[in-house]
Every structure is written in structure tokens, then in C-alpha cells.
C-alpha positions as CSV (number, residue, x, y, z in Angstrom):
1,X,0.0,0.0,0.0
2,X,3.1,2.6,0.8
3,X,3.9,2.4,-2.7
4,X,0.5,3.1,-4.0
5,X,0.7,6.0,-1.4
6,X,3.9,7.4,-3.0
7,X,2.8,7.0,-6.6
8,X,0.0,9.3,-5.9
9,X,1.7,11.6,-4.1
10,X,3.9,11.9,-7.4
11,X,1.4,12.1,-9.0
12,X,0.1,15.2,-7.4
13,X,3.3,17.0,-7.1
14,X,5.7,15.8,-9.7
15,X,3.3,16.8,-12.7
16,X,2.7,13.2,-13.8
17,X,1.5,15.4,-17.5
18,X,4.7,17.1,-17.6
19,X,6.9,14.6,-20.3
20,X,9.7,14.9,-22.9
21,X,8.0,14.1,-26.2
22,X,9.8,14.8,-30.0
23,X,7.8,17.3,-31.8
24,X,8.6,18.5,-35.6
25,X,12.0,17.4,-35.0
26,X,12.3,19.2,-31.1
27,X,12.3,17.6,-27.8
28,X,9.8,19.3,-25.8
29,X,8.0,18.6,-22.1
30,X,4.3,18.6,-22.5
31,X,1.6,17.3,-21.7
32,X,0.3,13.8,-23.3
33,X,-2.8,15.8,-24.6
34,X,-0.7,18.2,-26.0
35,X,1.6,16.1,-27.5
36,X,-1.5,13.9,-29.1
37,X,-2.6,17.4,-30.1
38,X,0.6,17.9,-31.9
39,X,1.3,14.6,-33.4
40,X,4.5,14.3,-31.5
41,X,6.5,11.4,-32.0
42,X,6.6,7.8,-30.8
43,X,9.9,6.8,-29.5
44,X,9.0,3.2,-28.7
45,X,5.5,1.9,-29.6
46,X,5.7,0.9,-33.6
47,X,2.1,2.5,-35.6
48,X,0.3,-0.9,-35.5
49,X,1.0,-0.7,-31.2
50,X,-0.6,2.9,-31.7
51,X,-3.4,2.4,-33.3
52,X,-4.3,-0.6,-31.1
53,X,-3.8,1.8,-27.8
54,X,-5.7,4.8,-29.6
55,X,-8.6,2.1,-30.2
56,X,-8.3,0.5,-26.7
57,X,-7.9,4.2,-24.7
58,X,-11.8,5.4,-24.9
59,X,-13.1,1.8,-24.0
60,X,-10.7,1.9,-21.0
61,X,-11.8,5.3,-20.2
62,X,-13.9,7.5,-21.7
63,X,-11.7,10.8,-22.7
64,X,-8.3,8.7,-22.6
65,X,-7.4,8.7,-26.1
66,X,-8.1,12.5,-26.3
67,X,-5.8,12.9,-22.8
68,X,-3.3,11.3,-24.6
69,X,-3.0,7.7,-23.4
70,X,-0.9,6.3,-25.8
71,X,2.0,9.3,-25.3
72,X,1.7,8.6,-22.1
73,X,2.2,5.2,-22.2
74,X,4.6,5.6,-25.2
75,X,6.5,7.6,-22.8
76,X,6.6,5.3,-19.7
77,X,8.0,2.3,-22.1
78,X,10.9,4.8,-23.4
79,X,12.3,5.9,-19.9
80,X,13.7,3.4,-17.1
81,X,11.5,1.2,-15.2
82,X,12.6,3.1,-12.1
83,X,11.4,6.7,-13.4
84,X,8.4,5.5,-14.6
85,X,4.9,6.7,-13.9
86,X,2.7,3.7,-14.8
87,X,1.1,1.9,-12.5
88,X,3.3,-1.4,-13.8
89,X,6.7,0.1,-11.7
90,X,4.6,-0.3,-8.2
91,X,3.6,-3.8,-9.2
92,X,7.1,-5.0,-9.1
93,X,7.4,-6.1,-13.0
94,X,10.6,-8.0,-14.0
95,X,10.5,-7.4,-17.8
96,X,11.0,-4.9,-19.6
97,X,8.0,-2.4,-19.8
98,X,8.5,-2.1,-23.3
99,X,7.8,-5.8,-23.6
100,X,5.0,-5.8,-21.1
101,X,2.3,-3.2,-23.1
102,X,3.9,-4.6,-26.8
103,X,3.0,-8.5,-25.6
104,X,-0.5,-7.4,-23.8
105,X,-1.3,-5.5,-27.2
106,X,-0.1,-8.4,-30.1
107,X,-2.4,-10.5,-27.6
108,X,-5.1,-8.0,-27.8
109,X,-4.6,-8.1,-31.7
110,X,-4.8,-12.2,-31.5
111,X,-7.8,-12.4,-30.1
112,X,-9.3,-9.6,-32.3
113,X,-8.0,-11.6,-35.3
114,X,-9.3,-15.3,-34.0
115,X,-12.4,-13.7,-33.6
116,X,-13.2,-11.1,-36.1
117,X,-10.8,-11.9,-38.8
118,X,-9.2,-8.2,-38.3
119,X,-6.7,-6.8,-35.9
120,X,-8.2,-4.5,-32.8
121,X,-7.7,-1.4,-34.3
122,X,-9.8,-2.1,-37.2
123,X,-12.7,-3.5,-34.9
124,X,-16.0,-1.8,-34.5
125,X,-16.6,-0.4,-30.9
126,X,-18.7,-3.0,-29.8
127,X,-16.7,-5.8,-30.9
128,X,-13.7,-4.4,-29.2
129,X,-15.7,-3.6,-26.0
130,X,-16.9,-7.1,-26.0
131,X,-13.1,-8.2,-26.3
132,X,-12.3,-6.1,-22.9
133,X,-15.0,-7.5,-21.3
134,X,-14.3,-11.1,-21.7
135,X,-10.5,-9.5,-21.0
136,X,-11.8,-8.5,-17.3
137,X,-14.4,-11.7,-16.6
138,X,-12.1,-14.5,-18.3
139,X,-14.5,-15.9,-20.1
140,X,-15.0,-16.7,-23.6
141,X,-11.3,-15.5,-24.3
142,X,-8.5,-17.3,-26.0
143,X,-5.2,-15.1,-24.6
144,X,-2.0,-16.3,-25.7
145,X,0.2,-17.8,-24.1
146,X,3.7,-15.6,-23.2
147,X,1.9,-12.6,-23.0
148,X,1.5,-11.0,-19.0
149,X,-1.5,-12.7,-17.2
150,X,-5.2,-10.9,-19.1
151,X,-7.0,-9.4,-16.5
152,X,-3.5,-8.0,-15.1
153,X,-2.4,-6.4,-18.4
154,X,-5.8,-5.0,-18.6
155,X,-5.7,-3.3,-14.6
156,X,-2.2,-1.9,-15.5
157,X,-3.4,-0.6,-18.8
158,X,-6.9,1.2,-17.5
159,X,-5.2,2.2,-14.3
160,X,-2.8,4.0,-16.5
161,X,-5.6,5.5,-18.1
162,X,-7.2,6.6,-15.3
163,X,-4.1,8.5,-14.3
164,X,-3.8,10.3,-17.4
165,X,-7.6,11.4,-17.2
166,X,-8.3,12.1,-13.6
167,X,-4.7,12.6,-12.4
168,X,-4.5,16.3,-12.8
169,X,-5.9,19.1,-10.9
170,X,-8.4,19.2,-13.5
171,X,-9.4,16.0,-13.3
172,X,-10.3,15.9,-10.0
173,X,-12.2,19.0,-10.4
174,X,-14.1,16.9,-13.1
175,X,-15.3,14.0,-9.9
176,X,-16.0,16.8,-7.7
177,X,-13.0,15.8,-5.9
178,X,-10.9,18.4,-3.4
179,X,-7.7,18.3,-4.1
180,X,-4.9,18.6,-2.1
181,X,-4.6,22.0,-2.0
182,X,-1.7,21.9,0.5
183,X,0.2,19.8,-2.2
184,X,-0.5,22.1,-5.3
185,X,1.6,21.6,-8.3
186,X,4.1,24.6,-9.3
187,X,2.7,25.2,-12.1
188,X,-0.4,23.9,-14.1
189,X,0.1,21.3,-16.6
């Protein structure tokens, strides 16, 4: 629990939204909204990975694909294990993050494909919202084998979400939420 403690207290100080991203060539630290909103670069996940996160983001989390959820978690696979925000460093993970969110989305892709004959990105909403729910209950799902365990690729994943939609000042203005005012932020972000 201490370390679920500390990640939110970084959270609320360290502007968790503040990141380096590449845009038009310069590296810049942004937001992962504004970075989405400038088509900054991917330093890790490949387009196919991308696309798969953009499709996933919104069905995690309504407003997470627009917040940026695949900078952000573009961003957490391109920096050490040990300076990164995503939910996957308090979990203890031995792997390589990287190789965490790539396996959990090829998986994501399998299943689309034994199913649907396309990959996830190219799903309609429903079938990919009835992917995540058999995801979560474990049943009526085919996951492959050598990707992380479903359900715990899925709670890393949505928690990350969550982060990058409610885990601003902002967003807990949006639940109705006090924040810690004695713990503001320097600056907005």
C-alpha cells in the first residue's frame, strides 16, 4: 500500500503530464494531450501498437485517447522502469516495460484476429468492447500464451488511463474531488 501512497503523491506533485516528447524534430515537455494534439513522435511503440492503444484508450476510459494515453504510455515504455509513472513500476514487474504493453497489445490483436478476422484497431466499438469484457471476466477469451497474465495487463493498462484522465488538478475538479490544496503543483500542466 506505501507504494501506491507514494505514486500518488507523485502524482500530485511531480506533474505526472509534464513529459519529454519529440515534436517537428524538437524535444519538448508537455503534456500527453498536448503532444497527441501535436502529433509528437513515438519513440517506442511501432504505428500498429498505436493504433491498437488509440482504439483501446476510450473503451478503457472515456476521454483517454483524447488525454493522450498512448504518449503517455509511449513515454513510460521509453524511460527506465525506475522513473516511470505507470502503474506497472509499483507492481514489481521483472521485464522490460517495453515488452509488457507490446505483448498485452499483439495478444489484444490475436484475439481480435481469431475472432473477427481483423486486428483491434480495425474493430467496430462494440466488438472491441466485448473483447475487454471477456478480457476483465475470463470468459469466452482465448489469450496467448507468453503474453503478461489478461486481466493484469488490462488493470495496468486502464489504471494507466485513469491516471492520465483524472490525475491532474483538472481532473479531479471533473469528480467533484478536493484536491490537495496543501500539495498544489508549481505550475499547471
Amino acid at each position: 500500500m506505501a507504494n501506491l501512497l507514494d505514486r500518488r503523491s507523485i502524482l500530485k506533485t511531480a506533474g505526472l503530464f509534464t513529459l519529454a516528447f519529440t515534436i517537428a524534430g524538437c524535444d519538448v515537455v508537455t503534456t500527453p494531450k498536448a503532444a497527441r494534439e501535436q502529433n509528437a513522435d513515438f519513440k517506442s511503440l511501432s504505428g500498429a501498437e498505436v493504433a491498437v492503444l488509440d482504439k483501446l484508450a476510450d473503451i478503457l476510459l472515456p476521454g483517454a485517447r483524447e488525454a493522450g494515453f498512448a504518449h503517455f504510455i509511449d513515454a513510460q515504455v521509453s524511460t527506465s522502469a525506475g522513473e516511470s509513472l505507470s502503474l506497472l513500476r509499483y507492481l514489481d514487474w521483472g521485464g522490460p516495460f517495453k515488452t509488457f504493453y507490446s505483448s498485452g497489445i499483439a495478444a489484444l490483436d490475436a484475439v481480435a484476429s481469431e475472432r473477427h478476422g481483423k486486428t483491434y484497431a480495425n474493430l467496430t466499438t462494440q466488438d472491441a468492447h466485448a473483447i475487454v469484457e471477456a478480457l476483465v471476466s475470463g470468459v469466452g477469451i482465448s489469450w496467448p500464451a507468453g503474453a503478461p497474465p489478461a486481466f493484469l495487463w488490462y488493470f495496468v493498462t486502464r489504471s494507466d488511463a485513469v491516471d492520465v484522465v483524472y490525475g491532474t488538478e483538472a481532473g479531479f475538479d471533473r469528480l467533484g474531488i478536493l484536491y490537495a490544496e496543501h500539495i498544489l503543483p508549481h505550475r499547471v500542466w
